[in-house]
Biopython code that builds the backbone (N, CA, C, O; Angstrom):
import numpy as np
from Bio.PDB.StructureBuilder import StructureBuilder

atoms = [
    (1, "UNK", "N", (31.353, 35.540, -32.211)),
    (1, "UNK", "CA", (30.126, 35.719, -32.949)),
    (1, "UNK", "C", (29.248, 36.700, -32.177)),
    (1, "UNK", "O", (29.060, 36.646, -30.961)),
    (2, "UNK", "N", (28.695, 37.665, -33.071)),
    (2, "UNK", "CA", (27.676, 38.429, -31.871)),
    (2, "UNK", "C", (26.406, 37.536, -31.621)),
    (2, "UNK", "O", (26.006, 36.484, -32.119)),
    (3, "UNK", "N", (25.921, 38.413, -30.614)),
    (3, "UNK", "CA", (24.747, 38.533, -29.898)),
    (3, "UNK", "C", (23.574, 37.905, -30.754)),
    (3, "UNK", "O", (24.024, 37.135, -31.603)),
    (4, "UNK", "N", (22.216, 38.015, -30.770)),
    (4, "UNK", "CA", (20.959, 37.491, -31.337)),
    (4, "UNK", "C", (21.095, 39.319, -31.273)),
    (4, "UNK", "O", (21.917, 39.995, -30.655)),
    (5, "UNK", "N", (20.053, 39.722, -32.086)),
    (5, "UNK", "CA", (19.684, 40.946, -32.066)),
    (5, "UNK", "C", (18.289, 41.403, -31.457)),
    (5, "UNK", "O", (17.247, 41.139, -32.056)),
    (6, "UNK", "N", (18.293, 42.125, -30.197)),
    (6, "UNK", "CA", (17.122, 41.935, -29.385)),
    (6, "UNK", "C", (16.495, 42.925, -29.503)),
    (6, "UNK", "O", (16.989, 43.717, -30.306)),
    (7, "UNK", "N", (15.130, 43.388, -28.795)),
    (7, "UNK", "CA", (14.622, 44.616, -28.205)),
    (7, "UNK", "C", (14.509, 44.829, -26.943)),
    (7, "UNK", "O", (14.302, 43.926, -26.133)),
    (8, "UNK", "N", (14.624, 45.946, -26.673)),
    (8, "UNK", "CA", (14.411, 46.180, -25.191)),
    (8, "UNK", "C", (12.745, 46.016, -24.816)),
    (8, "UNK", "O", (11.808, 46.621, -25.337)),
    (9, "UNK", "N", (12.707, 45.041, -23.787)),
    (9, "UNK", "CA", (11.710, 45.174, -23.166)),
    (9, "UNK", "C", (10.567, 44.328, -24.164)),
    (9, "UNK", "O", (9.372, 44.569, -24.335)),
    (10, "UNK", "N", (11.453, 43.220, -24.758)),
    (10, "UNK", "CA", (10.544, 42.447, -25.423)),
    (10, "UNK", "C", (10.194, 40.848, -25.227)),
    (10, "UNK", "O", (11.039, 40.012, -25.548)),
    (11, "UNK", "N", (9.398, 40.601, -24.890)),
    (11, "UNK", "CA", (9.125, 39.252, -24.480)),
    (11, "UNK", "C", (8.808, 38.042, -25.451)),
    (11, "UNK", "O", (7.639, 37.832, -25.776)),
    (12, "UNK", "N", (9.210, 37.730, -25.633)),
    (12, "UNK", "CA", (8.896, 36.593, -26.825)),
    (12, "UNK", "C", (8.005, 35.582, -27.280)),
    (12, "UNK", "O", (7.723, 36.075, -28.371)),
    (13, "UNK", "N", (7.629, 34.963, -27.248)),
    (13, "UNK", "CA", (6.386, 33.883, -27.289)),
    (13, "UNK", "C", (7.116, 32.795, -28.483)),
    (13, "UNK", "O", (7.375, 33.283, -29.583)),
    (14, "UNK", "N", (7.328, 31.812, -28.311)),
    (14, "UNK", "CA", (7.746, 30.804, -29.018)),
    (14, "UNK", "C", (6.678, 29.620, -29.658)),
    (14, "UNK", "O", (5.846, 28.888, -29.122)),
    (15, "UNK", "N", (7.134, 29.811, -31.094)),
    (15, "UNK", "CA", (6.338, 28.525, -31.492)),
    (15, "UNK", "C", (6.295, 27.152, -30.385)),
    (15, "UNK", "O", (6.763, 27.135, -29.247)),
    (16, "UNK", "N", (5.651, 26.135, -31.038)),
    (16, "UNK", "CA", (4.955, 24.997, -29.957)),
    (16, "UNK", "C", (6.381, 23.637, -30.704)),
    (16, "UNK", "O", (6.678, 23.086, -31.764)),
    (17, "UNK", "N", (6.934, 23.725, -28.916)),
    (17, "UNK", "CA", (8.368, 22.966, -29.732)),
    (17, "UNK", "C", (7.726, 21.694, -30.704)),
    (17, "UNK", "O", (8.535, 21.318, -31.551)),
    (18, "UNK", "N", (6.642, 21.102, -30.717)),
    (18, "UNK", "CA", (5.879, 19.966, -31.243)),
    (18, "UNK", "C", (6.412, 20.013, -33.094)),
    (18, "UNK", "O", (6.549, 19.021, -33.811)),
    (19, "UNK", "N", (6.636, 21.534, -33.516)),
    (19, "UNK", "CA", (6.818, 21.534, -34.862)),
    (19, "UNK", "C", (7.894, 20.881, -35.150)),
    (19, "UNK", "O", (7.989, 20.581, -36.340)),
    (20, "UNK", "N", (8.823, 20.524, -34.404)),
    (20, "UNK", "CA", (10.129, 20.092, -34.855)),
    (20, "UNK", "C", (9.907, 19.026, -35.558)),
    (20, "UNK", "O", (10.117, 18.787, -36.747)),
    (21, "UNK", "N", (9.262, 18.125, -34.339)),
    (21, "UNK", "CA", (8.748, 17.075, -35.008)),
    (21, "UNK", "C", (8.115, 16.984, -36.402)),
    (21, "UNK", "O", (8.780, 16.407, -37.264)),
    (22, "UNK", "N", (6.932, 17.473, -36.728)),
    (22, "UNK", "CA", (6.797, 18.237, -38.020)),
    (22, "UNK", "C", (8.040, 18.492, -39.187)),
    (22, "UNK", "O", (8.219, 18.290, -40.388)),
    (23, "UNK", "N", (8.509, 18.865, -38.436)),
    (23, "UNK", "CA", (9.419, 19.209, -39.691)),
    (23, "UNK", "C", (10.258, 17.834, -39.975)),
    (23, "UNK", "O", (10.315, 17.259, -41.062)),
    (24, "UNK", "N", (10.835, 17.470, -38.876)),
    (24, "UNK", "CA", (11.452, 16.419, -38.665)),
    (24, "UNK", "C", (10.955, 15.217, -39.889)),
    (24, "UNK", "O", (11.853, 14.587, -40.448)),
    (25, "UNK", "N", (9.624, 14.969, -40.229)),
    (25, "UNK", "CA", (8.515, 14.054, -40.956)),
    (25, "UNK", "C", (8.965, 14.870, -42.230)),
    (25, "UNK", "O", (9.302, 14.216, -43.218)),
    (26, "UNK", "N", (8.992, 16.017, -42.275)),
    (26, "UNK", "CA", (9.176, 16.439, -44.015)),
    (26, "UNK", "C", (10.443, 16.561, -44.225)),
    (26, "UNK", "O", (10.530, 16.987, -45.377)),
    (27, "UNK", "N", (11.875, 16.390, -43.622)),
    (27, "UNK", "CA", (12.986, 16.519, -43.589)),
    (27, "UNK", "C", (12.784, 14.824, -43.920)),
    (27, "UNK", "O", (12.252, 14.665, -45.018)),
    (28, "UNK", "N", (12.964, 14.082, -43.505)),
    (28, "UNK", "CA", (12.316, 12.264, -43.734)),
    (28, "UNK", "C", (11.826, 12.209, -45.218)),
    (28, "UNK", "O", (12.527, 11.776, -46.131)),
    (29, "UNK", "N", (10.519, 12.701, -45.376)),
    (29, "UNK", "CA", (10.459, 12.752, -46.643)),
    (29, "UNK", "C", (10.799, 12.901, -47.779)),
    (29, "UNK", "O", (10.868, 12.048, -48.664)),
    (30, "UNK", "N", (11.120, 14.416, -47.839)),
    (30, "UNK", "CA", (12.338, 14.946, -48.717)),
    (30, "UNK", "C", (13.668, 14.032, -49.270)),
    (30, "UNK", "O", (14.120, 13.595, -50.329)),
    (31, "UNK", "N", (13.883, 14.044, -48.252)),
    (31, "UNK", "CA", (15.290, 12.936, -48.213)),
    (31, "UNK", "C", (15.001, 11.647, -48.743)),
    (31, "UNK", "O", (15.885, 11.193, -49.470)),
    (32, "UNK", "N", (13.698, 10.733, -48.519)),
    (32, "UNK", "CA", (13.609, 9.874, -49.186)),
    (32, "UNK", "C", (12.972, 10.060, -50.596)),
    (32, "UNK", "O", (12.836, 8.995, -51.200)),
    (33, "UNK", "N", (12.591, 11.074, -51.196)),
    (33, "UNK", "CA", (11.953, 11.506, -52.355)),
    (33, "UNK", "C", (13.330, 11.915, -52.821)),
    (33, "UNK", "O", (13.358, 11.581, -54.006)),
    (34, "UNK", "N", (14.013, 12.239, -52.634)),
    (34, "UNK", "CA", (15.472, 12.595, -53.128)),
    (34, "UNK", "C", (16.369, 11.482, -53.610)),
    (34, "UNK", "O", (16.886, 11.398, -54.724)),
    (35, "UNK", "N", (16.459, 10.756, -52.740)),
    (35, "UNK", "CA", (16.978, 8.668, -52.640)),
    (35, "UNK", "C", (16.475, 8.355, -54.073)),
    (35, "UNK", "O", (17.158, 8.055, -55.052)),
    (36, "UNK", "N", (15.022, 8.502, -53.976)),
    (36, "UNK", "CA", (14.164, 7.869, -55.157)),
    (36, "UNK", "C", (14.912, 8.426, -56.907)),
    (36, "UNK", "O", (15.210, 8.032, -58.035)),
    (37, "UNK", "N", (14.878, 9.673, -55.940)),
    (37, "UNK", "CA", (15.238, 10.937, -57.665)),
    (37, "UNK", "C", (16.944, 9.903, -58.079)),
    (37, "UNK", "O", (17.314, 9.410, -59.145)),
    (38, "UNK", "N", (17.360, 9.916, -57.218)),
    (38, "UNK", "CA", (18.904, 9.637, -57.147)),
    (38, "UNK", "C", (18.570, 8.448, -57.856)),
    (38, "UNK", "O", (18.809, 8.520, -59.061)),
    (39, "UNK", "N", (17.932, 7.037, -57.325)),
    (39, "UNK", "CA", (18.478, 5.694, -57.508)),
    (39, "UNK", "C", (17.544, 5.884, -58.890)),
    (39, "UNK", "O", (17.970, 5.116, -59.753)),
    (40, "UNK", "N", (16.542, 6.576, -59.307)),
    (40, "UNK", "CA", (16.068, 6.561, -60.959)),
    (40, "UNK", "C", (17.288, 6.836, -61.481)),
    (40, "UNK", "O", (17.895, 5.899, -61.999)),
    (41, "UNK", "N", (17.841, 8.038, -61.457)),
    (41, "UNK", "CA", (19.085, 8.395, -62.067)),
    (41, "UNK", "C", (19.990, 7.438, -62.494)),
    (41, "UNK", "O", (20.257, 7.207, -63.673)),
    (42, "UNK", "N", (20.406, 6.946, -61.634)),
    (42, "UNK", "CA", (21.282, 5.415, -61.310)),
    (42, "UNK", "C", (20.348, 4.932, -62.347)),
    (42, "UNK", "O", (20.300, 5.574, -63.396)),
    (43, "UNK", "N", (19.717, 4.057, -62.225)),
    (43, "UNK", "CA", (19.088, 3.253, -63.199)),
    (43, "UNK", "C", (19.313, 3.883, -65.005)),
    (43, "UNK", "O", (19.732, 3.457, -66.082)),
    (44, "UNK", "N", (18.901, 4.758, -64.599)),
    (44, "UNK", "CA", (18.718, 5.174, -66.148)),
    (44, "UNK", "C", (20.242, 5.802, -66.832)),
    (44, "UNK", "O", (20.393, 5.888, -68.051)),
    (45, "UNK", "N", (20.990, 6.087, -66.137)),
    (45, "UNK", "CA", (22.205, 6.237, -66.426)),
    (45, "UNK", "C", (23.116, 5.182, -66.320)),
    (45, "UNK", "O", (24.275, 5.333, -66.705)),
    (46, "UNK", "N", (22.695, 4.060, -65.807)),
    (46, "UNK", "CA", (23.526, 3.008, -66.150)),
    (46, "UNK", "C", (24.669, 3.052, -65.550)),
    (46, "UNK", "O", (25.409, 2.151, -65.945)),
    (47, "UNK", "N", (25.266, 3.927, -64.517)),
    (47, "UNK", "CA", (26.391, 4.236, -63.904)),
    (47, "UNK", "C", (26.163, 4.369, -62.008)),
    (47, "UNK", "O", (25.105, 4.751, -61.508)),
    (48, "UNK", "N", (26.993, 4.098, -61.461)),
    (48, "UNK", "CA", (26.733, 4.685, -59.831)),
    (48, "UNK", "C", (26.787, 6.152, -59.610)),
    (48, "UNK", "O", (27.921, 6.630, -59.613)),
    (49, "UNK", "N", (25.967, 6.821, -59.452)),
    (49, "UNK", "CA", (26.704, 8.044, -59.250)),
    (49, "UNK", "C", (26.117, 8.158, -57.097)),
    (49, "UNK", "O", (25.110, 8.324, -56.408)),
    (50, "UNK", "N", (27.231, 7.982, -56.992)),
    (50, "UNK", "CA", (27.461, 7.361, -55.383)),
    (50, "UNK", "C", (27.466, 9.167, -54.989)),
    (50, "UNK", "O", (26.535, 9.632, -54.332)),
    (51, "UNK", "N", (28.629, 10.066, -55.485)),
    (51, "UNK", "CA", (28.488, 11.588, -54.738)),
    (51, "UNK", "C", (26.788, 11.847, -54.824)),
    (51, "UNK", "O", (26.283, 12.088, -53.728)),
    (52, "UNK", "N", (26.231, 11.834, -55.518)),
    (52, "UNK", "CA", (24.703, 12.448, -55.057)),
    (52, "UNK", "C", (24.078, 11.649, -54.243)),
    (52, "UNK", "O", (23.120, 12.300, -53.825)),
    (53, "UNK", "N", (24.069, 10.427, -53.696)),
    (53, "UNK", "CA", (23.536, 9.793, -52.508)),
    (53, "UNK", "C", (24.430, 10.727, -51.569)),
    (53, "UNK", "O", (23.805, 11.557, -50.908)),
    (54, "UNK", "N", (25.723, 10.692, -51.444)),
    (54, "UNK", "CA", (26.252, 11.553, -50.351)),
    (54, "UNK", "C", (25.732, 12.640, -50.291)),
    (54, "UNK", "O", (24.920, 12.828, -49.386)),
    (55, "UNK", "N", (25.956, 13.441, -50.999)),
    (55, "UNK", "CA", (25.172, 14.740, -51.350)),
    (55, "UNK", "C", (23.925, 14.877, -50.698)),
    (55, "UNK", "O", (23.671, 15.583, -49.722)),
    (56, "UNK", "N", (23.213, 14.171, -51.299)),
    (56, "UNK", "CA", (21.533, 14.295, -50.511)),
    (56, "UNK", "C", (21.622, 13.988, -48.818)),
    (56, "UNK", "O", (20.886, 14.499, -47.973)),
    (57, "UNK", "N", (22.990, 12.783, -48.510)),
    (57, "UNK", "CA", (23.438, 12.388, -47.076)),
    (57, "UNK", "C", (23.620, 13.915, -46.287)),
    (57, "UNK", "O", (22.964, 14.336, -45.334)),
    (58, "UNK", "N", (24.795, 14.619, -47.061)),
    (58, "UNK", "CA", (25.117, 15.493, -46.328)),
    (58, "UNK", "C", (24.297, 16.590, -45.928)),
    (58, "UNK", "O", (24.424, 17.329, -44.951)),
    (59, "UNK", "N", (23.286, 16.584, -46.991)),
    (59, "UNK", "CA", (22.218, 18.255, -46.417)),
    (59, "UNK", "C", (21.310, 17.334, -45.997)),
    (59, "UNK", "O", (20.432, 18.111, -45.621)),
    (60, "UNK", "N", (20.996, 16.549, -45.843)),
    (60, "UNK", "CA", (19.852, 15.390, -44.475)),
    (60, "UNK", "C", (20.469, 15.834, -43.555)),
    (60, "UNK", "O", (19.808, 16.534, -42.788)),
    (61, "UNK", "N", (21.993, 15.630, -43.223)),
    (61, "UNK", "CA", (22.240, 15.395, -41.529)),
    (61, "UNK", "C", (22.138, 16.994, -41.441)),
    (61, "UNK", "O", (21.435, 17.428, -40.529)),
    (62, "UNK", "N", (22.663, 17.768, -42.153)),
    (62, "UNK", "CA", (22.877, 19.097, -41.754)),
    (62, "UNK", "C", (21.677, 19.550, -41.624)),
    (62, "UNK", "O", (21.670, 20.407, -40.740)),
    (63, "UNK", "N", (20.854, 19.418, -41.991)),
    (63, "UNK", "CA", (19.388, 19.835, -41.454)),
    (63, "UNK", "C", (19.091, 19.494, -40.656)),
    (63, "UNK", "O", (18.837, 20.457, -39.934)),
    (64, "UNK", "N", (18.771, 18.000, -39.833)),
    (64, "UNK", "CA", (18.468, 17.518, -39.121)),
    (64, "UNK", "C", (19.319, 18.214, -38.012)),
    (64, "UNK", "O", (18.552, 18.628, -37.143)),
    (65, "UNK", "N", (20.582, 18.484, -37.732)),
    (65, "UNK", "CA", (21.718, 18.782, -36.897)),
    (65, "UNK", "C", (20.999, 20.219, -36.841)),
    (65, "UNK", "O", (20.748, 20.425, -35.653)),
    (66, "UNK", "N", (20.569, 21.281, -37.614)),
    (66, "UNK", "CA", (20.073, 22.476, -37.472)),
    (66, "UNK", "C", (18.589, 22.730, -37.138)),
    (66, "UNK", "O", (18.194, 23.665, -36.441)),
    (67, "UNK", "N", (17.865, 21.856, -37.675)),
    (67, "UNK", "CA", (16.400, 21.845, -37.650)),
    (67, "UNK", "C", (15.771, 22.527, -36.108)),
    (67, "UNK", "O", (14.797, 23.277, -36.181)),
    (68, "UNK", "N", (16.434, 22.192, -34.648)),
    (68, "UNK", "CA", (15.905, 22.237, -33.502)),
    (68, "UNK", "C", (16.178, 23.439, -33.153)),
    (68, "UNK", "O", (15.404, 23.975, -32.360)),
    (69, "UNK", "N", (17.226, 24.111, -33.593)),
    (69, "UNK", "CA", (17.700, 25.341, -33.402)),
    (69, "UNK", "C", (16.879, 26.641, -34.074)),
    (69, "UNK", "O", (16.444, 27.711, -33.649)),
    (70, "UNK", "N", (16.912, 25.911, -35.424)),
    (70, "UNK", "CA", (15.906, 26.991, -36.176)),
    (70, "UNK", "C", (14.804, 27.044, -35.503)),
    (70, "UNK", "O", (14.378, 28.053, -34.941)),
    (71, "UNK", "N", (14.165, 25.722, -35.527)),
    (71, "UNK", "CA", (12.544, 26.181, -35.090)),
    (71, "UNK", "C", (12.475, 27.024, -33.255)),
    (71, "UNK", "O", (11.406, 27.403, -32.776)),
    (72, "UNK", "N", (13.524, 27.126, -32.679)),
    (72, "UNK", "CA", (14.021, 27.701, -31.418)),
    (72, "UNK", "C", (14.071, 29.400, -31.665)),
    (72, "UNK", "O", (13.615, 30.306, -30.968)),
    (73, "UNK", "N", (14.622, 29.424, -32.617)),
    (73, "UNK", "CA", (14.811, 31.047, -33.133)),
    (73, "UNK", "C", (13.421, 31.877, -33.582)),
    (73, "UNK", "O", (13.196, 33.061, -33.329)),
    (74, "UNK", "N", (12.632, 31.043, -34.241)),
    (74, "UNK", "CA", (10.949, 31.840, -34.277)),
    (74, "UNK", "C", (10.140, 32.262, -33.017)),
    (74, "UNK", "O", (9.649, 31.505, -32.180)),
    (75, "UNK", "N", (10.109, 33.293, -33.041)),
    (75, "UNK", "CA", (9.218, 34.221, -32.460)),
    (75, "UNK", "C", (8.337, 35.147, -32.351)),
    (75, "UNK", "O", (8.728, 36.077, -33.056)),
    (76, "UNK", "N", (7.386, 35.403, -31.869)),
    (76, "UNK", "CA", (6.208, 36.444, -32.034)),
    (76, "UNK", "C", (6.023, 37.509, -30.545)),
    (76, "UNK", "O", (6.408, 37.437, -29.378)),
    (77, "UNK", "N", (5.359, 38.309, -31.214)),
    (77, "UNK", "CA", (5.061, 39.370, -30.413)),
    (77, "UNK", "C", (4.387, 40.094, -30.390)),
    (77, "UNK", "O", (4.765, 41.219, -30.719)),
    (78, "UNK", "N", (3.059, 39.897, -30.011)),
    (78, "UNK", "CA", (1.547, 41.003, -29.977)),
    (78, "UNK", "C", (2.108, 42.429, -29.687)),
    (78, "UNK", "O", (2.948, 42.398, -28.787)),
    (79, "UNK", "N", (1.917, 43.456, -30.111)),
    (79, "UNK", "CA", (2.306, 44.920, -29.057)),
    (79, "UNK", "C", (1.023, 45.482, -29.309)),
    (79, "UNK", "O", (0.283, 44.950, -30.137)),
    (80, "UNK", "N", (0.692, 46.470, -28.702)),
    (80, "UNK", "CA", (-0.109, 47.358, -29.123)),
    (80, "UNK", "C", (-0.610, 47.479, -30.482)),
    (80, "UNK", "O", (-1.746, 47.452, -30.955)),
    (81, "UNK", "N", (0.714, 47.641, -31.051)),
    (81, "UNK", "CA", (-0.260, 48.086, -32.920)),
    (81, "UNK", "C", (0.155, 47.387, -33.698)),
    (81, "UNK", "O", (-0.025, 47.637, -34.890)),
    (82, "UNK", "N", (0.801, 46.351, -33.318)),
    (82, "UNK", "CA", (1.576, 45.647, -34.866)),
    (82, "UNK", "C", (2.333, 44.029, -33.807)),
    (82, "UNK", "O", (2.779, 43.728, -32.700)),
    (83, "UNK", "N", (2.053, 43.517, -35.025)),
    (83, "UNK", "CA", (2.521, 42.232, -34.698)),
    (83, "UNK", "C", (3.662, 42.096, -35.034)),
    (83, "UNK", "O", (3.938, 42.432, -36.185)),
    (84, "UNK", "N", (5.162, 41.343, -33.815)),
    (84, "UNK", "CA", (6.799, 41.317, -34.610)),
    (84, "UNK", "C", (6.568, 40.052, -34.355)),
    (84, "UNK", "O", (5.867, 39.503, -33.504)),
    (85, "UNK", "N", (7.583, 39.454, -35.621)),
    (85, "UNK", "CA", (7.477, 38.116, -35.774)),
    (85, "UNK", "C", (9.550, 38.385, -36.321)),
    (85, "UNK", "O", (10.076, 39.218, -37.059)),
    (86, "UNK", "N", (10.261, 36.978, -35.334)),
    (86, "UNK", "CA", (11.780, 37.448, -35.617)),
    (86, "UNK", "C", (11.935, 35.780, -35.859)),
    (86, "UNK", "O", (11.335, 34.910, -35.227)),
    (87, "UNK", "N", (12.814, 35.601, -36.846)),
    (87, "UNK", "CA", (13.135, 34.303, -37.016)),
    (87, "UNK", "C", (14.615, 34.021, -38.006)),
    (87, "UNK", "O", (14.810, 34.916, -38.828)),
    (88, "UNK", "N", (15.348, 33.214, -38.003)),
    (88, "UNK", "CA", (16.714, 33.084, -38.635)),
    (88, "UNK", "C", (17.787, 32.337, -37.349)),
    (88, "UNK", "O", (17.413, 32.042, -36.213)),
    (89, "UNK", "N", (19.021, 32.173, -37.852)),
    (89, "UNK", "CA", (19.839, 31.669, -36.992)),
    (89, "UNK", "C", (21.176, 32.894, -37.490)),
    (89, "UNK", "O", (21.850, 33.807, -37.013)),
    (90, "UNK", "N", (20.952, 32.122, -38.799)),
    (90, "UNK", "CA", (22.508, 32.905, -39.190)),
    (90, "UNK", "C", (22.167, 34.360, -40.320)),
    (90, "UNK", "O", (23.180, 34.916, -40.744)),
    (91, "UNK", "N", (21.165, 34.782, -40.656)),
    (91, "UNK", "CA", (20.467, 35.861, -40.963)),
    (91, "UNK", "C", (19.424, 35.658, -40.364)),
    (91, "UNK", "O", (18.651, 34.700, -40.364)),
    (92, "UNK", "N", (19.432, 36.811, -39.735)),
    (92, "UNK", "CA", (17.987, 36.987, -38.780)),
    (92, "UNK", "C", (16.921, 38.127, -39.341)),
    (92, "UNK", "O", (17.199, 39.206, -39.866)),
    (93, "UNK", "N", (16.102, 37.772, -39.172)),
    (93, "UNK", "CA", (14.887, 38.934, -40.013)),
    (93, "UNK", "C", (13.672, 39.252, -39.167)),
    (93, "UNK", "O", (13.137, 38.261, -38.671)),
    (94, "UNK", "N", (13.220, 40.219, -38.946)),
    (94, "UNK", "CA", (12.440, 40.776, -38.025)),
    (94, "UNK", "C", (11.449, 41.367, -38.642)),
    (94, "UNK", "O", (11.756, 42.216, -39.479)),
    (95, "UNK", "N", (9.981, 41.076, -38.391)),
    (95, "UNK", "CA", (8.700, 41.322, -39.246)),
    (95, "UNK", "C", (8.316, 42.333, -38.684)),
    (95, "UNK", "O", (8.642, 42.208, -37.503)),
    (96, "UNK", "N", (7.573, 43.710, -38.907)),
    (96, "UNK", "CA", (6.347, 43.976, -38.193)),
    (96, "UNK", "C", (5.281, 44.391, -38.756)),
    (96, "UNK", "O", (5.338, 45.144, -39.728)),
    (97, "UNK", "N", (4.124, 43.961, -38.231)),
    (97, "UNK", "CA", (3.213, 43.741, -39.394)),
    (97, "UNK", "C", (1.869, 44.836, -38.566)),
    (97, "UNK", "O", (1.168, 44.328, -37.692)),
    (98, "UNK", "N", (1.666, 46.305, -38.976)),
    (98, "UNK", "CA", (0.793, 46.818, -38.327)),
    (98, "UNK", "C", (-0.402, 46.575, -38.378)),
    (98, "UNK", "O", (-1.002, 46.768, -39.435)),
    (99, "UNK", "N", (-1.233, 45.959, -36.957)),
    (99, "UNK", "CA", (-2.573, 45.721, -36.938)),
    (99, "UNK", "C", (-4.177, 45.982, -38.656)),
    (99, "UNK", "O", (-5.128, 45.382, -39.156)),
    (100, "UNK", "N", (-3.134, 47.695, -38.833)),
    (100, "UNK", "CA", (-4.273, 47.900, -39.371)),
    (100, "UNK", "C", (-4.077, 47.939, -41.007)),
    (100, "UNK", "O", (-4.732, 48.489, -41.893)),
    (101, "UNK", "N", (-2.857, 47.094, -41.026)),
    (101, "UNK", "CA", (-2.189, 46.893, -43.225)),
    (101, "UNK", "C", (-2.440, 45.239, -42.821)),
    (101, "UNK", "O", (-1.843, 44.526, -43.627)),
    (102, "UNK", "N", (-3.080, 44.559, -41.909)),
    (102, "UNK", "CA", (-3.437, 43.303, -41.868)),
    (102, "UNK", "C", (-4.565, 43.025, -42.789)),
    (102, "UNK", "O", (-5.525, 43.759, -42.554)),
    (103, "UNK", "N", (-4.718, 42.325, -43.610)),
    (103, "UNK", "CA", (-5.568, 42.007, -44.505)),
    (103, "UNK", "C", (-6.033, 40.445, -44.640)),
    (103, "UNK", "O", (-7.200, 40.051, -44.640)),
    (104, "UNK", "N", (-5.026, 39.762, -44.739)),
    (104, "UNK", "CA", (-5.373, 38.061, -44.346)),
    (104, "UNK", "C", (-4.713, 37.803, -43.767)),
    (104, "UNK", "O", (-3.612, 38.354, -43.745)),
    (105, "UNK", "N", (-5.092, 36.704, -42.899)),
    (105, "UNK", "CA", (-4.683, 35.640, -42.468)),
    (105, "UNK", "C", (-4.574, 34.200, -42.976)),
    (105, "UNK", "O", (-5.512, 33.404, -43.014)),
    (106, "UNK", "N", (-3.496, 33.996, -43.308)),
    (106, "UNK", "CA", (-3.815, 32.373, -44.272)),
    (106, "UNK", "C", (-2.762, 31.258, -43.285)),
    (106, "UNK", "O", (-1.569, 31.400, -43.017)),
    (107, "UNK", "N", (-3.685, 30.166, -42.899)),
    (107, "UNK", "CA", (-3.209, 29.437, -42.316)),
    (107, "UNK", "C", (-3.311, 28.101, -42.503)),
    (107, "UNK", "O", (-4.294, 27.380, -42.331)),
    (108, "UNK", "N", (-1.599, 27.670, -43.076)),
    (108, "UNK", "CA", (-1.672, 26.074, -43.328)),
    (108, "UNK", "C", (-1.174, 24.944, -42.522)),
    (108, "UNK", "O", (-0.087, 24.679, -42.008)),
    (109, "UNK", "N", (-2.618, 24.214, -42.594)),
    (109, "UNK", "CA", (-2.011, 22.866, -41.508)),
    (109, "UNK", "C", (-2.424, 21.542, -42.285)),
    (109, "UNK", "O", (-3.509, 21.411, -42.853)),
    (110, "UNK", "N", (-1.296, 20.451, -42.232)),
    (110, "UNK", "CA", (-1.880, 19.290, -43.062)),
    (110, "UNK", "C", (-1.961, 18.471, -41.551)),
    (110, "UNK", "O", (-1.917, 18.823, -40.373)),
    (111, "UNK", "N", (-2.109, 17.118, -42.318)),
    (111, "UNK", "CA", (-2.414, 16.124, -41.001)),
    (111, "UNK", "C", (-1.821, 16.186, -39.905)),
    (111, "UNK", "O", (-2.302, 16.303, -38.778)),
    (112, "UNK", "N", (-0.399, 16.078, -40.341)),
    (112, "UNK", "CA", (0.427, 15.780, -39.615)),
    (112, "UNK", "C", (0.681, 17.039, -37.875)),
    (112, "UNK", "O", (0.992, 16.873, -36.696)),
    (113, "UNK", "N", (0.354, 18.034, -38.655)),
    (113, "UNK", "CA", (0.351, 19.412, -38.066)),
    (113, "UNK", "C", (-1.150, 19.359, -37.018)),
    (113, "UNK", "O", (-1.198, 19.596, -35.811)),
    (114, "UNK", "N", (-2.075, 19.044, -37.763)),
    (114, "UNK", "CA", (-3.119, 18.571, -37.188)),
    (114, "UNK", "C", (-3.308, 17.321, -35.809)),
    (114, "UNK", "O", (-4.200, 17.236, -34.965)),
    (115, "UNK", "N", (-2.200, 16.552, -36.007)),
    (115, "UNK", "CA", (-2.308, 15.849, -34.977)),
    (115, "UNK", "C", (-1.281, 15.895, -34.097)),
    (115, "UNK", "O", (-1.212, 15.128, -33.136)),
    (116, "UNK", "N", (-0.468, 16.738, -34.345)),
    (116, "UNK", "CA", (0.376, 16.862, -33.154)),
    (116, "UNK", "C", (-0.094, 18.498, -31.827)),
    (116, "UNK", "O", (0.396, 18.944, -30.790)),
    (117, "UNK", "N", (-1.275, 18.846, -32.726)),
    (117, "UNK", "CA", (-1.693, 20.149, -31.782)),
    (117, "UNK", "C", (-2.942, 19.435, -30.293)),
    (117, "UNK", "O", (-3.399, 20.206, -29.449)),
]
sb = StructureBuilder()
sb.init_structure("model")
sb.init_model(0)
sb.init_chain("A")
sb.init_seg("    ")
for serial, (resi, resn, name, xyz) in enumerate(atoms, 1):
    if name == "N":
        sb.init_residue(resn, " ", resi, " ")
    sb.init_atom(name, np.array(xyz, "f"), 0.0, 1.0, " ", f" {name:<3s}", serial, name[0])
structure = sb.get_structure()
């Protein structure tokens, strides 16, 4: 497999490992809002349908199994004129955002985000 795709002479700055956790709470969620979708189904169909509990099983763990890695791969980078922001595992994508085509800043934090800073 290759390399990460780097720059020369670039230093990185990493999100605050705390998000995992974060995510970790909406990966939890999801998954049990999914359970819910599933066992209505069940009910109202009158049948087991057991593959979509697996189903929802299998992309839970696989997230969870990936989740620490991803949030490992985000990165930022002040330079001079433009802000790089690089993030992905298995497509990687590289931002740069020049100081002066900056127009907003929009920044979302719910509780949860809120109390782990």
């Amino acid at each position: 497999m290759a390399d990460r795709l780097e720059l020369p002479d670039a230093t990185w700055q990493r999100v605050s490992p705390r998000l995992i956790v974060s995510e970790y709470v909406g990966a939890v969620v999801s998954t049990a809002v999914a359970c819910g979708v599933v066992t209505i189904l069940t009910l109202l169909v009158f049948g087991p349908l057991v593959w979509l509990f697996v189903a929802v099983g299998i992309v839970a763990i696989i997230t969870v199994v990936l989740m620490p890695r991803r949030v490992r791969s985000i990165g930022y980078q002040l330079r001079d004129d433009d802000l790089l922001f690089r993030r992905g595992i298995l497509f990687q994508r590289f931002v740069a955002v020049p100081y002066g085509r900056m127009q907003l800043v929009d920044i979302n934090r719910g509780p949860l985000s809120r109390m782990l800073t």
